[in-house]
MDAnalysis code that builds the backbone (N, CA, C; Angstrom):
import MDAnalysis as mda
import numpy as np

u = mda.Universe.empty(678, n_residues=226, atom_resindex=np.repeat(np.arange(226), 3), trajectory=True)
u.add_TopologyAttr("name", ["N", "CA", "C"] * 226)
u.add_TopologyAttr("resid", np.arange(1, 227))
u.add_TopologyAttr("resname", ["UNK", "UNK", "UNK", "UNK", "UNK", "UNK", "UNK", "UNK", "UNK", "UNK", "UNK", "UNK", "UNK", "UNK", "UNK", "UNK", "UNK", "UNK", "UNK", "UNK", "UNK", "UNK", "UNK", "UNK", "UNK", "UNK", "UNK", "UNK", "UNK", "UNK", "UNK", "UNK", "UNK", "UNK", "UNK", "UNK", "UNK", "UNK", "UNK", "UNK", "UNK", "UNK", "UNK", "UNK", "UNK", "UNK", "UNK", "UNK", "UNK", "UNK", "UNK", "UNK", "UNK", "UNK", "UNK", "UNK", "UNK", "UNK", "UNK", "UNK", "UNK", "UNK", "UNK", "UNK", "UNK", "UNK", "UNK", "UNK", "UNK", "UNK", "UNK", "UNK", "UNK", "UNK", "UNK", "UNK", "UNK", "UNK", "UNK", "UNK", "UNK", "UNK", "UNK", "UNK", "UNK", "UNK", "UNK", "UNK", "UNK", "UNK", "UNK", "UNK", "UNK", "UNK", "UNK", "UNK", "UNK", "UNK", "UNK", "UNK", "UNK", "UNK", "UNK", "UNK", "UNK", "UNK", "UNK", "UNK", "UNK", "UNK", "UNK", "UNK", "UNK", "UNK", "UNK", "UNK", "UNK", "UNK", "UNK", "UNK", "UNK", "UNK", "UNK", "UNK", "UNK", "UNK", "UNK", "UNK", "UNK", "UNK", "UNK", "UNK", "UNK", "UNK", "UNK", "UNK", "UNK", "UNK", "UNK", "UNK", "UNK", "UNK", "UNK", "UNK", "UNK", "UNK", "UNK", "UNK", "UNK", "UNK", "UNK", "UNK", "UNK", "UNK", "UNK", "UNK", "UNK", "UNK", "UNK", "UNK", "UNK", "UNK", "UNK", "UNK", "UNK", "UNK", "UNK", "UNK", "UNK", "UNK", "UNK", "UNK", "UNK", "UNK", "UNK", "UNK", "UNK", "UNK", "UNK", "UNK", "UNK", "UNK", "UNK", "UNK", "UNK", "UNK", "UNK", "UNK", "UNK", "UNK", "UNK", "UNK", "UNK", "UNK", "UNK", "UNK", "UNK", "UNK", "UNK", "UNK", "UNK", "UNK", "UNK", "UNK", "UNK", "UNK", "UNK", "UNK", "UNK", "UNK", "UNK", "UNK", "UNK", "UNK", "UNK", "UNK", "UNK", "UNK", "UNK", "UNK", "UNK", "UNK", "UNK", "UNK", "UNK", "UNK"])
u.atoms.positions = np.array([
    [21.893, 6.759, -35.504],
    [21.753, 7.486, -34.259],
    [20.425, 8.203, -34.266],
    [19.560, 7.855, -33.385],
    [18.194, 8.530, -33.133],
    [18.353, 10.005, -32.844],
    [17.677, 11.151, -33.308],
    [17.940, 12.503, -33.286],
    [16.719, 12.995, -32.130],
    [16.548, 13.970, -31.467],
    [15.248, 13.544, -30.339],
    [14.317, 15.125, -31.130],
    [13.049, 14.976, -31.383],
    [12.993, 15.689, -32.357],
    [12.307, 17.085, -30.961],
    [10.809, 17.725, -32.064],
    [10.916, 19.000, -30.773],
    [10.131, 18.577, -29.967],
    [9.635, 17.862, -29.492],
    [8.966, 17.266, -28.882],
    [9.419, 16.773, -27.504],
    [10.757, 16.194, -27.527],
    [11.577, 15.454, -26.912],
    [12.417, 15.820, -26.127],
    [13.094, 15.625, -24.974],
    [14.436, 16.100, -24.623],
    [15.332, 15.435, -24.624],
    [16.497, 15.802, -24.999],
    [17.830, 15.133, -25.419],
    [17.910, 14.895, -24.034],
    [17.958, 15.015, -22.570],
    [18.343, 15.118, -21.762],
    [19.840, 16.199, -21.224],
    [20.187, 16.861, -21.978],
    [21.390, 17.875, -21.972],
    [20.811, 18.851, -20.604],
    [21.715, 19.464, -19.696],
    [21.321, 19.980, -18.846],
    [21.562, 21.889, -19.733],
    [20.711, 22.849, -18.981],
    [20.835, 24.332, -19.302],
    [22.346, 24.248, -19.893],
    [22.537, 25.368, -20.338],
    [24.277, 26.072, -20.586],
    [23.984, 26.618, -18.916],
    [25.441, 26.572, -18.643],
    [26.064, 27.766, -17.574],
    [26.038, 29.223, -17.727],
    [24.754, 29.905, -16.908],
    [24.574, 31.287, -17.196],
    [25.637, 32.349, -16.188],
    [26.519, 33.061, -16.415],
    [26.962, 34.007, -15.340],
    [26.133, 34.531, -15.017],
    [25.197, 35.349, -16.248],
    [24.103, 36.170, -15.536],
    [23.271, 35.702, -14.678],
    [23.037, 34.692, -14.729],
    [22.288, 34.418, -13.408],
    [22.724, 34.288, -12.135],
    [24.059, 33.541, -12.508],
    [25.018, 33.713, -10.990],
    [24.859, 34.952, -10.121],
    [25.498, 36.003, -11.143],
    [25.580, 37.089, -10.653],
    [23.948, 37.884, -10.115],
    [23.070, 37.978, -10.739],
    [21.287, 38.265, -10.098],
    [21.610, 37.828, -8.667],
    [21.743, 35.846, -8.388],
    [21.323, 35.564, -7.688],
    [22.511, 35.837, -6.054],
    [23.783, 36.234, -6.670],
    [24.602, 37.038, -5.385],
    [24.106, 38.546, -5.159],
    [23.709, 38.889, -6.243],
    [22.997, 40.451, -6.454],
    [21.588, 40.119, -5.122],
    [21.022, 40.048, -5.538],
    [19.958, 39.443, -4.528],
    [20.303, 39.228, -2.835],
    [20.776, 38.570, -3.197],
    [21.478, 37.848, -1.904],
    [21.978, 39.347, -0.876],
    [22.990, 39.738, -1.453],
    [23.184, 41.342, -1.292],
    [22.231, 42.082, -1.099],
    [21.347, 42.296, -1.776],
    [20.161, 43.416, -1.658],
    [19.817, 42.574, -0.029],
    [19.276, 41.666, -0.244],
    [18.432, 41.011, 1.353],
    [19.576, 41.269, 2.371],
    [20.482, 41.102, 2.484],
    [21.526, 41.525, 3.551],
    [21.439, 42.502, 3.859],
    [21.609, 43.490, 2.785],
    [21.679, 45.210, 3.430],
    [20.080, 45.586, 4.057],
    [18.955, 44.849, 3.407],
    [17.876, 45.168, 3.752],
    [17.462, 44.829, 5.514],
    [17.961, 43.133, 5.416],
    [17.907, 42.895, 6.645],
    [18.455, 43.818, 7.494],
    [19.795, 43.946, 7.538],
    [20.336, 45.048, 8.350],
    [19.569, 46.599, 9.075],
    [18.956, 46.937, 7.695],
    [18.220, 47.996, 8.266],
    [17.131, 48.189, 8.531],
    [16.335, 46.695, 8.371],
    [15.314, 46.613, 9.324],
    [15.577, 45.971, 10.702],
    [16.642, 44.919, 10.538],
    [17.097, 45.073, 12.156],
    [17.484, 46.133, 12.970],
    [17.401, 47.237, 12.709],
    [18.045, 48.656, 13.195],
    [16.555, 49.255, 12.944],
    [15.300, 49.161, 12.302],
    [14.288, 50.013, 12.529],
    [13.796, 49.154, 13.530],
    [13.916, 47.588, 13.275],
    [13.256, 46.764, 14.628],
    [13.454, 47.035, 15.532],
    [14.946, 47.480, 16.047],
    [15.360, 47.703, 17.238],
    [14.926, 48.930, 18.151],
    [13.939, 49.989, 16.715],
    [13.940, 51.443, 17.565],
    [12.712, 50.941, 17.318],
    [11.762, 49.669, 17.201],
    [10.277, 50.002, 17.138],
    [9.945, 49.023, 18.192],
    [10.885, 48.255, 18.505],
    [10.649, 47.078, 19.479],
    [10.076, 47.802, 21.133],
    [10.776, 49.243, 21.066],
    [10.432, 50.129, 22.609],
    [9.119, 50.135, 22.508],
    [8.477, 51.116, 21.493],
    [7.871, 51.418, 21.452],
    [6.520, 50.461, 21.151],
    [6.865, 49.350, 20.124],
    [5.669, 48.555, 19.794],
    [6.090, 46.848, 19.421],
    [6.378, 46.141, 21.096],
    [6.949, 45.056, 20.733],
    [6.133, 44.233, 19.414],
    [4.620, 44.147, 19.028],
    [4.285, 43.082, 18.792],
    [4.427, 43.456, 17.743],
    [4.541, 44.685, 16.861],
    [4.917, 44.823, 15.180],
    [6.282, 44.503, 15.356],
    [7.072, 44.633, 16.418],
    [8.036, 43.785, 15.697],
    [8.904, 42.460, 15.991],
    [7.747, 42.308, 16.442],
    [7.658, 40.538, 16.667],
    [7.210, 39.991, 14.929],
    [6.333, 40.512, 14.615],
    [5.520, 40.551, 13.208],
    [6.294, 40.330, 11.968],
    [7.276, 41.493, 12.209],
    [8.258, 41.906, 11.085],
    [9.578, 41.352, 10.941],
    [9.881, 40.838, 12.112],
    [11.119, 39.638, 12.035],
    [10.634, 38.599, 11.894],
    [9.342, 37.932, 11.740],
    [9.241, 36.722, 11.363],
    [8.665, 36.702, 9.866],
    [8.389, 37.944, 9.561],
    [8.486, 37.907, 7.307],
    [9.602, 38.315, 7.079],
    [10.583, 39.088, 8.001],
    [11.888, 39.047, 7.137],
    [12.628, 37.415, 7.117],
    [11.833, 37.082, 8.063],
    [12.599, 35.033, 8.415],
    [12.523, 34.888, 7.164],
    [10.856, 34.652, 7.161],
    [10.777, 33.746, 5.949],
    [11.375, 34.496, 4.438],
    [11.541, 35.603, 4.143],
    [11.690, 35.919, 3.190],
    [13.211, 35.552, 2.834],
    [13.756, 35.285, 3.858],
    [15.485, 35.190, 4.241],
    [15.623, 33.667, 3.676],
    [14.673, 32.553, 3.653],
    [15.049, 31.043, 3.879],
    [14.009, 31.092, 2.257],
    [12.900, 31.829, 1.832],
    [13.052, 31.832, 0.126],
    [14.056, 32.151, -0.551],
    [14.551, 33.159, 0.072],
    [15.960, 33.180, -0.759],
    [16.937, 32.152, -0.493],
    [17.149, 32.034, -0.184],
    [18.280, 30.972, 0.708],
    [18.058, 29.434, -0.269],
    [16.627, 29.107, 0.143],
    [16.092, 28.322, -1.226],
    [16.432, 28.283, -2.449],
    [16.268, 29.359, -2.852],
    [16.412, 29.839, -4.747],
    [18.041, 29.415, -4.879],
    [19.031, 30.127, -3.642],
    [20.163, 30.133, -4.254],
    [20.691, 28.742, -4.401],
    [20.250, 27.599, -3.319],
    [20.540, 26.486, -3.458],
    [19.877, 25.546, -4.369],
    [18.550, 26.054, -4.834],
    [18.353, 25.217, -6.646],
    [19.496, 25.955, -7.697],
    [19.730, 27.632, -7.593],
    [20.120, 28.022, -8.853],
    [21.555, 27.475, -9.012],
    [22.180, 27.080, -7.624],
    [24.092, 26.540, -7.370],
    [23.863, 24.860, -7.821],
    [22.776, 24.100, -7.192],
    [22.820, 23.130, -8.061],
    [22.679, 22.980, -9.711],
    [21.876, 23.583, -10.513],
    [21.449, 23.722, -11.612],
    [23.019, 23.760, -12.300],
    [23.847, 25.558, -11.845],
    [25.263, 25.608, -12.218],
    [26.358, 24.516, -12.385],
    [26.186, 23.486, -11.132],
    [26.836, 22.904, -10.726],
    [26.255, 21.037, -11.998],
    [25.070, 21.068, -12.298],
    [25.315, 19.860, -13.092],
    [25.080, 20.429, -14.933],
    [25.005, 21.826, -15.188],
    [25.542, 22.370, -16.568],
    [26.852, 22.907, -16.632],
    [27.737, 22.963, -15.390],
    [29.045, 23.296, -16.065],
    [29.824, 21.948, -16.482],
    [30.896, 22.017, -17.821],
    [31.440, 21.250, -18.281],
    [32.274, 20.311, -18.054],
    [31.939, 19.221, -17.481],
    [33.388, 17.845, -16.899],
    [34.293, 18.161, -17.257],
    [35.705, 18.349, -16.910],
    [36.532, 18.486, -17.717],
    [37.362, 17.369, -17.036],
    [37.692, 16.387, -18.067],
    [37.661, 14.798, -17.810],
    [39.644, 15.312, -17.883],
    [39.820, 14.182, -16.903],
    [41.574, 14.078, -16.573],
    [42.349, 13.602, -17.599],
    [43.921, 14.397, -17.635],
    [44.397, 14.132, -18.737],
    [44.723, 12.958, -18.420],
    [44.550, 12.394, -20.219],
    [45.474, 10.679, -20.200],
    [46.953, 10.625, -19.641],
    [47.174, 9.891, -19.168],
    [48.545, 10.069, -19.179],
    [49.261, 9.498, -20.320],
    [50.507, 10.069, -20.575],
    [50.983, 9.925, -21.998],
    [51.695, 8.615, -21.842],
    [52.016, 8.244, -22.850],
    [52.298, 6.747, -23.223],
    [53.679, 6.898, -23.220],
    [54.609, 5.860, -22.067],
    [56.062, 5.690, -22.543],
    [56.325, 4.959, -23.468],
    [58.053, 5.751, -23.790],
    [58.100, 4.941, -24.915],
    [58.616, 3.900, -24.935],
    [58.459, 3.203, -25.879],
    [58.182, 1.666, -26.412],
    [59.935, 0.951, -25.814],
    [60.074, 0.388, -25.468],
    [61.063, -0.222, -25.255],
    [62.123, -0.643, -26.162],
    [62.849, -0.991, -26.572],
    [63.608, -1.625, -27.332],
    [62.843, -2.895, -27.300],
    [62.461, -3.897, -28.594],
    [61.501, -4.352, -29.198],
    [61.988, -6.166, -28.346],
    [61.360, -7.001, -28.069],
    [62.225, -8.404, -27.492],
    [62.151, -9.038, -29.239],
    [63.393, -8.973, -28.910],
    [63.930, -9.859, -30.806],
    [63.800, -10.975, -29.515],
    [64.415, -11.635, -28.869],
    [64.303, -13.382, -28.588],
    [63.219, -13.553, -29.127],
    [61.902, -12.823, -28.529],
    [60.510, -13.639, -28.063],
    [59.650, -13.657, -30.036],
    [60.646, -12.885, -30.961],
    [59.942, -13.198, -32.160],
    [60.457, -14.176, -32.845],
    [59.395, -14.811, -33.720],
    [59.747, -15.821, -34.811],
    [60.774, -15.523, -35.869],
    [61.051, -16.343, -36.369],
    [62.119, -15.631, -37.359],
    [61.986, -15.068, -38.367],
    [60.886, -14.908, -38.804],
    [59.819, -14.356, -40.031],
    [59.879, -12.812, -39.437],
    [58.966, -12.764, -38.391],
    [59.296, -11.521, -37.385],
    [60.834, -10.969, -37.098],
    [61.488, -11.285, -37.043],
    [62.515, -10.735, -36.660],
    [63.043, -10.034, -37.958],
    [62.749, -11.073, -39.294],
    [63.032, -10.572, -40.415],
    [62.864, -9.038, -40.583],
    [61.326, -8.399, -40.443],
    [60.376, -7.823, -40.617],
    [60.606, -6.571, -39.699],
    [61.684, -7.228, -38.364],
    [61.789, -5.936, -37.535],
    [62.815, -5.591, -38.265],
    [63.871, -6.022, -38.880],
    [65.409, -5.742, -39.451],
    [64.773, -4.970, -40.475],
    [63.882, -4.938, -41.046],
    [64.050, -4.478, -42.333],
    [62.729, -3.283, -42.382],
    [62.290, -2.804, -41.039],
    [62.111, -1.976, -40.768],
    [62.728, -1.013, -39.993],
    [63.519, -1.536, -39.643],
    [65.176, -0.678, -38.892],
    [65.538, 0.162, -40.205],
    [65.965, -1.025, -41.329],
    [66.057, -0.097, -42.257],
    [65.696, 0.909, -43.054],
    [64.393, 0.780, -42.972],
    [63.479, 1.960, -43.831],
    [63.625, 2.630, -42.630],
    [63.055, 2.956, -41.230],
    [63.209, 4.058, -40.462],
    [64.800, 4.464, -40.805],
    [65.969, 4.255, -41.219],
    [67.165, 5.180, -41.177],
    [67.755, 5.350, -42.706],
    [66.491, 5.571, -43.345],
    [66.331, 5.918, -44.581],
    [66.812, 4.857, -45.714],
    [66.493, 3.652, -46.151],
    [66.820, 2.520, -46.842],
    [65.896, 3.008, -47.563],
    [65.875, 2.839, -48.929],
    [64.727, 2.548, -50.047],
    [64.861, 1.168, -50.618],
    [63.983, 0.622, -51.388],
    [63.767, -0.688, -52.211],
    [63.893, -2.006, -51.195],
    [63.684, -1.301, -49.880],
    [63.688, -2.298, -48.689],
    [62.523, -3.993, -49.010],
    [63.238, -4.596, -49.115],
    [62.593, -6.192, -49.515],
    [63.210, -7.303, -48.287],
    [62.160, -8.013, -47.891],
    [62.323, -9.287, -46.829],
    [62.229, -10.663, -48.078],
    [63.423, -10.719, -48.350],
    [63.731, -11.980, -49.232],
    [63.542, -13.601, -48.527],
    [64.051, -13.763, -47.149],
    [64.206, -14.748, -46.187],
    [63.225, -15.843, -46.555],
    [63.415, -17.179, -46.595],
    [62.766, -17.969, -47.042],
    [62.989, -19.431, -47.832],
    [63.001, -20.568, -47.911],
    [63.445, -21.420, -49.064],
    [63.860, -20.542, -50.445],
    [64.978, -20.927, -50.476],
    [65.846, -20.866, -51.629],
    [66.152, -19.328, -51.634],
    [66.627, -18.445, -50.389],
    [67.097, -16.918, -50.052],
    [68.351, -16.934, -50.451],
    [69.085, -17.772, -50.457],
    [70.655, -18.176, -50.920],
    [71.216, -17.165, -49.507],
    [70.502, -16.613, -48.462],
    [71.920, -16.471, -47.567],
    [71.200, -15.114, -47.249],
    [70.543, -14.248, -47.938],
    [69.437, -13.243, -48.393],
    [68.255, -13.004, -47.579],
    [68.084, -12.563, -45.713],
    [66.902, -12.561, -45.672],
    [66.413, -11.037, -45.823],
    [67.163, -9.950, -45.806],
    [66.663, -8.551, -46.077],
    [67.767, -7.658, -46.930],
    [67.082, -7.166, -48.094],
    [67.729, -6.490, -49.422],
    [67.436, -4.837, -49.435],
    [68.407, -4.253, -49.522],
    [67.525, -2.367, -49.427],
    [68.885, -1.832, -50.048],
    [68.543, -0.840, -50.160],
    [69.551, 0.259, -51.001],
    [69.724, 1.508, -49.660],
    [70.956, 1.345, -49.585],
    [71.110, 2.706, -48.650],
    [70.747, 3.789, -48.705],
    [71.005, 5.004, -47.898],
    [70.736, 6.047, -48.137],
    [71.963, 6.902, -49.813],
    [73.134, 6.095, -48.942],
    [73.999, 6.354, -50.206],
    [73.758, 6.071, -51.264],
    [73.607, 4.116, -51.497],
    [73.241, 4.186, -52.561],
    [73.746, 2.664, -52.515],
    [74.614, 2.613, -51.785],
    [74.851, 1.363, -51.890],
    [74.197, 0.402, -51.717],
    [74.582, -1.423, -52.221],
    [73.430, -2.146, -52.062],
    [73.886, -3.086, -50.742],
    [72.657, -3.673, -49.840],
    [72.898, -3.749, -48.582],
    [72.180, -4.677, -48.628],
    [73.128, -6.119, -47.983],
    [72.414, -7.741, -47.875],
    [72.667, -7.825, -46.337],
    [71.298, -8.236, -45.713],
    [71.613, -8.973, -44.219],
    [71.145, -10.116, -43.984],
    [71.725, -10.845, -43.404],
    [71.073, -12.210, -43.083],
    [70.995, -12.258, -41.541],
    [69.949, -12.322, -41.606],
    [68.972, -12.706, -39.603],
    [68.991, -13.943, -39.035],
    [69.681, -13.720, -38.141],
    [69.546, -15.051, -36.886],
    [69.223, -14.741, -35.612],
    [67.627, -15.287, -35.464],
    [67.405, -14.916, -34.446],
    [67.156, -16.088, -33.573],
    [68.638, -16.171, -33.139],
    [69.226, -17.007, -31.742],
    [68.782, -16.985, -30.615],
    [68.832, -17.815, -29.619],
    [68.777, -17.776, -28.341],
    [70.446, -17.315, -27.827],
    [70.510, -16.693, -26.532],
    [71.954, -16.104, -26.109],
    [72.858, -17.375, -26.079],
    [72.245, -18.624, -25.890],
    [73.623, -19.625, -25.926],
    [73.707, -19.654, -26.778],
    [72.823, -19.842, -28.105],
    [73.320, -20.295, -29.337],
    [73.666, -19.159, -30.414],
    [75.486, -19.225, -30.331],
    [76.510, -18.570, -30.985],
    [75.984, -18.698, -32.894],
    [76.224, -17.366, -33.232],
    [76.585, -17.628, -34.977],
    [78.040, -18.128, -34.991],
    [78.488, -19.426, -35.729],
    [79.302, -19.634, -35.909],
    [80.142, -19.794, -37.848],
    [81.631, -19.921, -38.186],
    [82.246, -20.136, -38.900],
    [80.656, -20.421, -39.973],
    [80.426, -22.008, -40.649],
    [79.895, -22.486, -40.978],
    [78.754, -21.239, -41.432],
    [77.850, -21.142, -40.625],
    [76.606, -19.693, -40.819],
    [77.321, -18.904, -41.876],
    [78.740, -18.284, -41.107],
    [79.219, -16.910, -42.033],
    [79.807, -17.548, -43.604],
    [80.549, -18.682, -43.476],
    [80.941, -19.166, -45.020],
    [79.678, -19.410, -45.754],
    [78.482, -19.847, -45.576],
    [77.429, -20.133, -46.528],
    [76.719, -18.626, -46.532],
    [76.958, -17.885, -45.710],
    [76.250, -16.495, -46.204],
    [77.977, -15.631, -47.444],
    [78.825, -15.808, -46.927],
    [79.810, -15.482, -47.847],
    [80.013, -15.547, -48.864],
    [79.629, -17.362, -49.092],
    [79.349, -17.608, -50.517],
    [78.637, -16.754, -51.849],
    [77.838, -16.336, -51.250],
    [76.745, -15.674, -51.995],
    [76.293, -14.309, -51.967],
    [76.736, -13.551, -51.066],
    [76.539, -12.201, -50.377],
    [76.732, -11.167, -51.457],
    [78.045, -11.271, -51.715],
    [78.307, -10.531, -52.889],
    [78.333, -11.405, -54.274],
    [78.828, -12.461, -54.663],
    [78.934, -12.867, -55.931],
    [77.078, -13.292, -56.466],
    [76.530, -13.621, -55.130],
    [74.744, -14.081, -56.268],
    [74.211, -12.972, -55.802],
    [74.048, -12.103, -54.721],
    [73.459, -10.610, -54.413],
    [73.850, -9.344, -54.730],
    [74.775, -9.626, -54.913],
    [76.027, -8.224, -55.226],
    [76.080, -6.939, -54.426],
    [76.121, -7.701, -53.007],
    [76.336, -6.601, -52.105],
    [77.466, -5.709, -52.132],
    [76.892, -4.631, -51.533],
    [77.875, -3.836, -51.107],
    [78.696, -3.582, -49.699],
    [77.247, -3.547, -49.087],
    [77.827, -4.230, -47.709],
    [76.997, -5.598, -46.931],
    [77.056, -6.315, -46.523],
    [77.083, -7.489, -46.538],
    [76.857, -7.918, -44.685],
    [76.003, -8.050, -43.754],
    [75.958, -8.037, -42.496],
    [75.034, -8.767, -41.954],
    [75.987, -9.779, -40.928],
    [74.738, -10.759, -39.989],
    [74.433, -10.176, -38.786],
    [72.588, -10.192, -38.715],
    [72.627, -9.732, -37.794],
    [71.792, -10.235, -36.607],
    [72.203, -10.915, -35.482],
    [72.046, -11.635, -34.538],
    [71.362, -10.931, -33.327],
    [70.238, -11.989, -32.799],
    [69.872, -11.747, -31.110],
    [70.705, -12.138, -30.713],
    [72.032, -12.834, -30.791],
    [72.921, -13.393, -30.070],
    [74.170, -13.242, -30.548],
    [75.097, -13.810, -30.178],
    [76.534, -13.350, -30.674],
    [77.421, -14.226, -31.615],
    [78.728, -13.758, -31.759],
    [79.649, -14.519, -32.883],
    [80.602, -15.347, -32.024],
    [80.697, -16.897, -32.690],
    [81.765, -17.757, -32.131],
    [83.600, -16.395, -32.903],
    [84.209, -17.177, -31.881],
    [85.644, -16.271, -32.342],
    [85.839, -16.690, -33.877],
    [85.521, -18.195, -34.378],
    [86.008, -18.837, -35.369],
    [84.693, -17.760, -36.720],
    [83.727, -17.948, -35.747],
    [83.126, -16.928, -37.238],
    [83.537, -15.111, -37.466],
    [83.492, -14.978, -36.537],
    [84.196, -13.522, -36.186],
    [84.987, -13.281, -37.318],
    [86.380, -14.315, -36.944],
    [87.508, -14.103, -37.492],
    [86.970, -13.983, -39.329],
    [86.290, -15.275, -39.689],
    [86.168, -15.663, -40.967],
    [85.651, -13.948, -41.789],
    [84.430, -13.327, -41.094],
    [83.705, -12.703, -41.230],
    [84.395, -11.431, -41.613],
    [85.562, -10.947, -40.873],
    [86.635, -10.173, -40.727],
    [87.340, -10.290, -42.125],
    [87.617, -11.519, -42.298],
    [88.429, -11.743, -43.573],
    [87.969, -11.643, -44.938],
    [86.437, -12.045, -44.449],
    [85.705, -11.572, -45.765],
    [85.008, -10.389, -45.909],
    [85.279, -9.752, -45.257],
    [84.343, -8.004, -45.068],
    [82.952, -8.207, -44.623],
    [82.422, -9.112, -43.676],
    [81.332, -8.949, -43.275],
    [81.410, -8.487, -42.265],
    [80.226, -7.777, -42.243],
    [79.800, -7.306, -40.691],
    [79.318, -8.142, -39.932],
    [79.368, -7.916, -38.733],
    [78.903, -9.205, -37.192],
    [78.371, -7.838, -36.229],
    [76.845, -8.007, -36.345],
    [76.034, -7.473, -35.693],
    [75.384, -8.337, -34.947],
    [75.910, -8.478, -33.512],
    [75.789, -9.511, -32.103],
    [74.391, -8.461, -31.541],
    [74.077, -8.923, -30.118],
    [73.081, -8.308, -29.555],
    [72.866, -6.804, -29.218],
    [74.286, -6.737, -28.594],
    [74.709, -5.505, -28.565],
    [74.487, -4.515, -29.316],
    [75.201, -4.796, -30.459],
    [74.798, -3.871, -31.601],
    [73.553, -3.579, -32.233],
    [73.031, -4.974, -32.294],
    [71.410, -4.808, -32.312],
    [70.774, -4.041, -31.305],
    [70.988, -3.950, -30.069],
    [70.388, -2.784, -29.437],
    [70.926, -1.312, -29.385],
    [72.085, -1.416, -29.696],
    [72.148, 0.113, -30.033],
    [71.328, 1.086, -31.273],
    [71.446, 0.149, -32.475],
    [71.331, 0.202, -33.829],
    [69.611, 0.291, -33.506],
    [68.748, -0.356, -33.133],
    [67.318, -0.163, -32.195],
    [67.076, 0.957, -31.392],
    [67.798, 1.542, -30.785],
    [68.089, 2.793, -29.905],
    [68.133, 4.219, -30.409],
    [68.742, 3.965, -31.314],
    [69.702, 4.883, -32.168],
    [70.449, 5.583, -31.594],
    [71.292, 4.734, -30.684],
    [72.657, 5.369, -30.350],
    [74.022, 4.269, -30.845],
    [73.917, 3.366, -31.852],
    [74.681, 2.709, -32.617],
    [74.962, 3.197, -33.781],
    [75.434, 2.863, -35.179],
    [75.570, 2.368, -36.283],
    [74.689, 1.666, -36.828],
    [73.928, 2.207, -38.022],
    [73.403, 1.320, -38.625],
    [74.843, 0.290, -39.743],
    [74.302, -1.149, -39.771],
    [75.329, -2.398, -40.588],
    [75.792, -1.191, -41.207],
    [75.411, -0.566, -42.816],
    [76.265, -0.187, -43.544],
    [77.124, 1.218, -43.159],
    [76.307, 2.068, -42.078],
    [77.260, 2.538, -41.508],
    [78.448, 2.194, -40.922],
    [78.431, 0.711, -39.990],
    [79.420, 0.721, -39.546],
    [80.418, 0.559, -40.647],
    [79.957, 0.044, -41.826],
    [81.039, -0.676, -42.903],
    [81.524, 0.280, -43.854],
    [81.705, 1.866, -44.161],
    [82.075, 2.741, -44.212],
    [83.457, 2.511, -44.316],
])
């Protein structure tokens, strides 16, 4: 950044002086009252000697329109050194509840398992991937317990069904050793996985719940499983 040395002008306009404001209404004042009472000596000299004061109202003119002058450089001057005071931003609403459809499933991973660290998860890990065994996000509760979810991020027709929940069952607790154990879907549960899911203590976190649990006016999974 070039510095403008003494030589130079930054181009910055004066600071804003009151004192000068005030001189130049001071002024202004003085010529008013003055005028006044030479319009009142004009008036008692005009009988007696029109052409002095023919004389004397035309230097109080001009002295009236120098001033008049001054005050309209010194109001501009004020007027481009006082400070912009630039409009507030307007503040930013908040963020919506996040579109799980419109992310990849990598992404969706990544939002789940930042759900969890915002409602206090530690050792939060995105496992999801060839050879996850059923495993796409691993964290330790606030309690303490250990907490497996597996992400499907569906379109609304396409149901988690039976099949999904038995191959995440398999493994949930006996190769992860969950504690609590929860699928959690942009979309919802066929009745047949529901049921299965029920029988095996998993949780079925459908859309719904995903947006509450996003909101935070839901249950987080291992809350609900309490």
């Amino acid at each position: 950044m070039t510095i403008p040395g003494a030589g130079e002008r930054s181009g910055r306009q004066p600071p804003f002086s009151l004192r000068h404001l005030a001189l130049c209404f001071g002024l202004i004042a003085a010529v008013v009252c003055g005028a006044g009472l030479t319009v009142r000596a004009m008036a008692a000299e005009a009988a007696d000697r029109p052409v002095g004061a023919l004389l004397t109202g035309t230097a109080l003119f001009v002295a009236a329109a120098a001033v008049l002058r001054r005050r309209h450089r010194l109001m501009r001057a004020v007027a481009a050194s006082a400070p912009t005071v630039a409009a507030p931003c307007p503040m930013p609403a908040d963020d919506p509840v996040p579109a799980y459809e419109s992310m990849s499933p990598d992404e969706f991973e990544e939002a789940v398992a930042e759900l969890c660290r915002r409602d206090g998860c530690s050792e939060v890990e995105v496992t999801g991937g060839a050879g996850d065994l059923g495993a796409d996000v691993v964290a330790t509760a606030p309690d303490g317990r250990r907490v497996v979810i597996q992400c499907k991020r569906y379109s609304p027709d396409h149901k988690v069904g039976s099949q999904d929940l038995q191959r995440f069952g398999g493994t949930c607790f006996a190769v992860h050793g969950a504690h609590t154990a929860t699928v959690v879907t942009t979309s919802d549960f066929t009745q047949p996985g529901a049921e299965y899911a029920a029988q095996c203590g998993i949780g079925c976190f459908g859309a719904e719940e995903l947006a509450a649990w996003t909101a935070g006016t839901g249950p987080s999974p291992w809350d609900a499983q309490r």
